[in-house]
N, C-alpha and C positions, 0 to 999 in steps of 0.2 A: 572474445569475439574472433584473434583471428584463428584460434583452435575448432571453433562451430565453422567458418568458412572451410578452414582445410578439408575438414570431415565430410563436409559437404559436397567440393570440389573431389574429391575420393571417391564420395560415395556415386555420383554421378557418371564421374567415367566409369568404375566397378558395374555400376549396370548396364551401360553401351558396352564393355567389354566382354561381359558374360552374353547381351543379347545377341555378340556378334559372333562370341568366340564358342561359344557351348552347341549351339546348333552347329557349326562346322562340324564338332570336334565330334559330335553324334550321325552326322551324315558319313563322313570320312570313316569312321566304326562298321555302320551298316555296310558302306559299300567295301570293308577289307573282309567284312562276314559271305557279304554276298559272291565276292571275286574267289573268296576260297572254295565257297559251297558250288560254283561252278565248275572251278577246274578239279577236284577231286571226283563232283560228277560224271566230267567228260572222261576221264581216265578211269573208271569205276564201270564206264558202257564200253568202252574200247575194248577194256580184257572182258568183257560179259560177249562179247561178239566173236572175238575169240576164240573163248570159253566154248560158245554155240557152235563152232564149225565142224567139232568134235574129230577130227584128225588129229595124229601125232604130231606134226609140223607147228602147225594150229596152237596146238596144247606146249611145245615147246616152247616156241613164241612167246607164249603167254606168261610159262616159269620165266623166260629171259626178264620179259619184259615187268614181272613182279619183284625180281634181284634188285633189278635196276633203279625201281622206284622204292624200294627199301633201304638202299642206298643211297638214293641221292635226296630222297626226301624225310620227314618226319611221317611219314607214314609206312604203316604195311596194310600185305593183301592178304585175304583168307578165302578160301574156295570150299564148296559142298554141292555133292551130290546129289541128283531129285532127290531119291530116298533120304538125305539128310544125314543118314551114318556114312555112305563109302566115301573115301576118298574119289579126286581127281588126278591120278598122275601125269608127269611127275611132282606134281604141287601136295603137300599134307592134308591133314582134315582140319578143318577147325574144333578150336580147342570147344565150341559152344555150338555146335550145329540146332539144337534144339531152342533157340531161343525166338524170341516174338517177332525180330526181322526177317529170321533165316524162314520163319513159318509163313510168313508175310510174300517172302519172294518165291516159293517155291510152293504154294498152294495156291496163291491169288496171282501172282505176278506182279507184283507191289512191289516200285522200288521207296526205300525209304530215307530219311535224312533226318538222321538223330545227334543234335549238337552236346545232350548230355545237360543241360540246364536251359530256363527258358530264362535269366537274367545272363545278355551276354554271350558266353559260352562256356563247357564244361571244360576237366580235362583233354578230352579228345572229340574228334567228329567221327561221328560212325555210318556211312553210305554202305544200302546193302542194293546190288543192281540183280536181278534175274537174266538167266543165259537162255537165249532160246535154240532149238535146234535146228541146224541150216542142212543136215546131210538131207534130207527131206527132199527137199525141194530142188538142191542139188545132181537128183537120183533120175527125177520128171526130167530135168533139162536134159541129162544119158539119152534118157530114151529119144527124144526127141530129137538130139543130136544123130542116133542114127539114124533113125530115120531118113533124118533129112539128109546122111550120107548115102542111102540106099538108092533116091532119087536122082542126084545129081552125079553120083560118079564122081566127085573130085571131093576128097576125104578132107582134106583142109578147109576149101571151101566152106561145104555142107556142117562140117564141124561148127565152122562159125556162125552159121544160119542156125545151126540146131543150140547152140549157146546164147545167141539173141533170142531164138524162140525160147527156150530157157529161160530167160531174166523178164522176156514180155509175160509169161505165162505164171510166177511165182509169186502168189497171194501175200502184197505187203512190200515185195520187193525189200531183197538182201541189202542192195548198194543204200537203197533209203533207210536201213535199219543205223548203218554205221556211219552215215552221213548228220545223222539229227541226234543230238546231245540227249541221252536218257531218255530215249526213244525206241522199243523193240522193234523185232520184225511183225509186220501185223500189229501193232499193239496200240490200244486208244490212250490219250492223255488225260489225268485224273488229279484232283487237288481234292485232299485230305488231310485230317489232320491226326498223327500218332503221338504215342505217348513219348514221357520225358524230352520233351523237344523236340523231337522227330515230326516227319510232315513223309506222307507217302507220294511219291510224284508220277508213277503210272501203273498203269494195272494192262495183262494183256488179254486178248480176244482169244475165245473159245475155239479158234483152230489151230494154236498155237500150242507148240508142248513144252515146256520147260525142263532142261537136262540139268539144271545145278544153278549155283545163284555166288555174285563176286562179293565178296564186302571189303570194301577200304578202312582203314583204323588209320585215321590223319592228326597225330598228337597236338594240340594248339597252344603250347609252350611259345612257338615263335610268335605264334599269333598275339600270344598278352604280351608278349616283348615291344610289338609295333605297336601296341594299342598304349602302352604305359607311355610310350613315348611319343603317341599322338598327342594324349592328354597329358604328358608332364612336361613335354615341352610348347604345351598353353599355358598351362600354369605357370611355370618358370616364366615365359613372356607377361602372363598376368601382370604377373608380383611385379617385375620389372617397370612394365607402364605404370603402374600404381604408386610406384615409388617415384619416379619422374613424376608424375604427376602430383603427388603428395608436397615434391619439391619445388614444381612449379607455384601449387596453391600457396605455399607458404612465402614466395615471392609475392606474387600476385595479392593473397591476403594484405601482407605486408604492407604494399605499395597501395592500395585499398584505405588501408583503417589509419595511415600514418597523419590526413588530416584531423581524425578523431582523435588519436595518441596525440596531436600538439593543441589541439582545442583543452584534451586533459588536461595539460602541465599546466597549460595557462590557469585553467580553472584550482588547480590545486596550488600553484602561487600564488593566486588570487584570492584563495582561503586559507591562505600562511601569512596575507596580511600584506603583500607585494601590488600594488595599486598600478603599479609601469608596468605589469604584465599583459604582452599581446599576443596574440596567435599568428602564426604567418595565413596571408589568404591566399589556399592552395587546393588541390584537391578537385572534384566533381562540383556544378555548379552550386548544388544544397548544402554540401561545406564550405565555400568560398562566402554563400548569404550567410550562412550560420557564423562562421570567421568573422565578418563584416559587422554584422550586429553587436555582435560581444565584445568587440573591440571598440565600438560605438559606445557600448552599455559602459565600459570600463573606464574608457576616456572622462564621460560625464561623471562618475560616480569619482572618477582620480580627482577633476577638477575640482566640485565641491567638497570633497572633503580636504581635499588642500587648501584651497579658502577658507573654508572653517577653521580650521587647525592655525592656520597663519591669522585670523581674526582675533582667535582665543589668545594667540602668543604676542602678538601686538598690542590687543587690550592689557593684559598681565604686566607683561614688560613696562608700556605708558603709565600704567596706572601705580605699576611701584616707584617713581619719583615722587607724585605728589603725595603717595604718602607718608614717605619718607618725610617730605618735608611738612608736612601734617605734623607726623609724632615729633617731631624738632619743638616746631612750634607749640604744640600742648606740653613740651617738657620746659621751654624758657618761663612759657605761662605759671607753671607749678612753680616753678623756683622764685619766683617776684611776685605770688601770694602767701600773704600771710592767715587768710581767711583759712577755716577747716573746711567749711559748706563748701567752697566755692574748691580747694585741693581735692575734695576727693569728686568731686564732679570732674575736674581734670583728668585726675587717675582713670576713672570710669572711662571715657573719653578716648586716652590714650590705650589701655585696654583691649577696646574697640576697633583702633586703628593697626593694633600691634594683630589681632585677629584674622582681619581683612587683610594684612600687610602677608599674615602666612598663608592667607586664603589666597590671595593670587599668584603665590611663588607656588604653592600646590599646582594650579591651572597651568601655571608655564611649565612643572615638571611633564606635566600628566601629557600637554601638546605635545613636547617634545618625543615622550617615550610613544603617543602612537602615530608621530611625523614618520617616526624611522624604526625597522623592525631589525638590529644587527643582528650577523651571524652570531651562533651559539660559540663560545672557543670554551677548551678545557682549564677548567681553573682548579688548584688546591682548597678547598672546601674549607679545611682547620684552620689553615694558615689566614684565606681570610676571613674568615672569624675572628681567630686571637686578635687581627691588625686592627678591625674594628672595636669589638673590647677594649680596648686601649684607649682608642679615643670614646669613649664612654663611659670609663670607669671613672675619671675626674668627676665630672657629671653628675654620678652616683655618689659619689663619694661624700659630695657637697651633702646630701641628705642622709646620709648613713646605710643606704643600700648596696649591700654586694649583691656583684655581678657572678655567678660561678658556672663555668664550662664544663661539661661529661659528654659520656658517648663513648662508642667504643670506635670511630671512625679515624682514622690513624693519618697520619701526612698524606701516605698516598693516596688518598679518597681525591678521585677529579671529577667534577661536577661540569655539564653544558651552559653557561651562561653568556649572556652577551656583553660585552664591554662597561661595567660600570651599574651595570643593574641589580647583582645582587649585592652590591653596597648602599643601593637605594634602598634596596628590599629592607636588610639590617638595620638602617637607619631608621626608617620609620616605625617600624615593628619594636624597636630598641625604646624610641623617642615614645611611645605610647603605653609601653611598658612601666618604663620610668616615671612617668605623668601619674599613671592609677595605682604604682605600687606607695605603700605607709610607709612612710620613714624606720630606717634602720630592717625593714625587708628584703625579701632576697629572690631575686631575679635570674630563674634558669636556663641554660643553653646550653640546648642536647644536641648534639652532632651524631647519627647511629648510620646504621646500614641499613636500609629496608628490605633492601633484596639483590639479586644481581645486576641489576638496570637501575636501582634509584636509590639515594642518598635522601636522609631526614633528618632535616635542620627544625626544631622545635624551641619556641621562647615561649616559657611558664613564667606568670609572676603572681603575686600576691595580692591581687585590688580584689574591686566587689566582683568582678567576672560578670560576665553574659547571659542572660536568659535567652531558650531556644530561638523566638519570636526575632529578638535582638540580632543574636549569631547570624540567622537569613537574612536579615539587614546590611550586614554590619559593611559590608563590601559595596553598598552603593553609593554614588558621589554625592555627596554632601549631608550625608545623613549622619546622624550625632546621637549618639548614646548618651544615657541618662547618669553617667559615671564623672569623674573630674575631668575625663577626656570632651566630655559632653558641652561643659562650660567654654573651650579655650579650644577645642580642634577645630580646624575648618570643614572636618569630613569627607576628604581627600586623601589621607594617607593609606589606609587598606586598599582604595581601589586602586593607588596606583600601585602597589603591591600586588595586589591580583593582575594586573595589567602586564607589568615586567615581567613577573612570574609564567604568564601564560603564555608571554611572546617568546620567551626559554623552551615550553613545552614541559613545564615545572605544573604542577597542583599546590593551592593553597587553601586549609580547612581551619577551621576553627571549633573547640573542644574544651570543656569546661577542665582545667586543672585539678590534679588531687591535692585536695585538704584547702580548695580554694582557688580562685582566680580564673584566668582563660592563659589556655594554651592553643598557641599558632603553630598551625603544623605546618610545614614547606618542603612537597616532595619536588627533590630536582634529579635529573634523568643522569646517570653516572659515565663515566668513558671509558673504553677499551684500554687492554693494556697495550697495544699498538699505537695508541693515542701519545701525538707530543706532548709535553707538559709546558707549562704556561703560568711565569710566574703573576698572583695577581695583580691587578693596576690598581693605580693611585684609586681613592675614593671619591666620590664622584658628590656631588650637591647633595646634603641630606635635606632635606623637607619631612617636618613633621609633620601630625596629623591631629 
């Protein structure tokens, strides 16, 4: 859950960030396209005006002033002739005078702006501007000038009258040709559209003559330089928020889901068998009610089942005096009859009592083992085995059944158990063994390895064994098999074996023996070799079954 919040929290600002950051970073584009295509423009009419004066001076000028911008910028200039082959000196020919700009600017008067790709821009920008000719009209204002010297007699003067009359009298006006960005003399404005990117931007008027045409080559290498670093230093910033933010969400998650991570523990200590397990009430108001309720819910369910449990171990406990003194008294009874009717009616009797006497120490084991769930600690598996054996083999021995141990499982096999339980476990499993097996049979106990995680402790013995029907059975409390166990058990000893076994985190199966009987399978969960070792404890109450 809190990997869906982060992604989420990610994913969110990632979209505020792109809807904020990506149109910048394409406006800021356009307008570094647009600012170049302007000033390449205005520099592209400047020498076309030039170009137009058609004077030496003029034309020097104009070489100066192409050095200049060859140098100091990533661009160069190229000039051609109306005719399209002569040169303009002192300026060279272009290396391409016949191409679809130079034919554009010098037949139509078409200035054009060719970026060389329509994604962006190409390697270069190509601006081609038309020159138009100024000695023209320059010639009129002569005449005019003297004129107007002829009249007035003062040569300066009249000069100046005849040079106003001049500029008032020149179709389109020079000063307004060189004033207005890509704008000729006389010439109308025109939006079109040419090839490979290109866009034509004026065309001139039919009185208008055209001497030659400018073209600018403006490389755009610096261009993708600024452009990389418009967008790579969004992106770098991207990435950046994104990470903050990645970091903040997983705070934020965190501090989020940490009433739901403590409602968990509780609820999985609470399915480990832990009954005092509570939640803190913490969090947003719906976890605090959630908190509150389960804690409610836990309380009551701790309460009764602790009554119970303390009912069951109270009855057990009261109830094993008088029985005890029950079988006393049915044993003085047999001793001071001489009757047979009436002795084995005693016998029967005490039988009885001796039954119920193990049927209640059953219910006080069984209370106790699900009163308290102890930690698991590491215990020698063989060792206690053998310890058990031992106090079992007398036992056997009394009816001529050996007891015999195998397995490939070595000293160091250390098994998860809780304090005392898997001596219950042996005992009873032993105790039942012993019961169903015929005299002078033999009773086996395999200690193996199952795998890397679990140890398999098995007891085979030699009785009539189990049917399927039965084996499903055979673990519930108080039910009794149709075997010698069947007559004298209380039907409490497997489940509390099952019981211990499962509060280990052990498995307990049951499986017909070869060549006869049942075998109890008992897998217990093994330990690390970082694991302390732990020698086993004393044995703890056996209770049969």
């Amino acid at each position: 859950m809190i990997r869906r919040l982060i992604v989420s929290y990610v994913a969110l600002v990632g979209v505020a960030l792109a809807a904020f950051t990506v149109p910048v970073a394409f406006t800021l584009t356009s307008q570094l396209r647009g600012d170049t295509e302007e000033s390449v423009l205005r520099e592209a009419t400047t020498m076309a005006l030039l170009l137009g004066d058609g004077d030496a001076p003029a034309r020097e000028a104009l070489a100066r002033m192409a050095g200049a911008y060859a140098d100091e910028t990533p661009g160069t200039v190229e000039v051609a002739a109306a005719d399209g082959r002569s040169a303009m000196p002192p300026l060279p020919l272009t290396e391409r005078p016949h191409d679809a700009a130079f034919g554009d600017a010098l037949e139509r008067g078409r200035t054009t702006v060719d970026w060389g790709s329509r994604f962006v821009w190409g390697p270069e920008l190509v601006i081609t501007v038309p020159a138009y000719a100024r000695g023209e009209v320059t010639g009129g204002a002569e005449g005019d000038d003297d004129g107007g010297a002829a009249e007035s007699g003062d040569g300066e003067g009249d000069r100046e009258g005849g040079t106003g009359a001049a500029a008032g009298g020149t179709t389109g006006g020079t000063g307004e040709a060189a004033g207005e960005t890509g704008e000729a003399v006389g010439g109308t404005v025109e939006a079109d559209d040419a090839d490979d990117g290109g866009q034509a931007v004026g065309s001139a008027g039919p009185a208008d003559r055209i001497v030659g045409a400018v073209r600018v080559r403006y490389a755009t290498a610096d261009l993708t330089d600024r452009l990389w670093r418009i967008w790579g230093f969004r992106a770098i910033l991207a990435v950046g928020v994104l990470a903050v933010a990645a970091g903040l969400g997983a705070i934020v998650a965190r501090l989020l889901t940490k009433p739901l991570r403590q409602l968990n523990d509780m609820a999985s200590r609470f399915g480990d068998g832990d009954l005092t397990a509570r939640s803190p009430v913490t969090g947003p108001q719906e976890t605090r009610t959630l908190a509150r309720t389960l804690n409610q819910g836990a309380e009551r369910l701790d309460t009764l089942v602790a009554s119970q449990r303390i009912f069951v171990a109270d009855a057990s406990h009261q109830l094993r005096t008088p029985l005890t003194a029950l079988r006393l008294s049915l044993d003085n009874i047999a001793d001071g009859v001489d009757d047979e009717f009436v002795r084995e009616d005693v016998e029967q009797a005490t039988a009885e009592v001796v039954r119920m006497s193990r049927l209640v120490s059953g219910l006080l084991v069984l209370a106790r083992a699900e009163a308290k769930v102890s930690a698991p600690e590491p215990l020698a598996l063989r060792e206690l085995v053998e310890e058990r054996l031992k106090v079992w083999r007398p036992a056997a021995d009394e009816r001529g059944v050996t007891i015999v141990l195998t397995g490939d499982a070595d000293d160091r096999a250390r098994v998860l158990a809780g304090a005392g339980n898997l001596d219950q476990v042996l005992d009873n499993v032993l105790s039942n063994a012993l019961e169903v097996s015929p005299d002078r049979g033999t009773i086996t106990v395999r200690v193996e390895t199952g795998g890397p995680e679990e140890a398999v402790l098995e007891v085979l013995d030699q009785g009539p064994g189990m049917s399927a029907a039965e084996q499903a059975r055979a673990f519930d409390r108080f039910w009794r098999g149709q075997g010698l166990t069947g007559r004298s058990g209380s039907g409490l000893g497997l489940a509390i074996v099952k019981q211990l076994v499962t509060d280990d985190g052990g498995t307990v199966t049951l499986r017909d023996a070869p060549g006869g009987g049942l075998c109890v399978r008992i897998g217990l969960r093994t330990v690390g070799d970082g694991a302390r070792w732990i020698s086993p404890r004393p044995g703890a109450p056996r209770s049969g079954g």
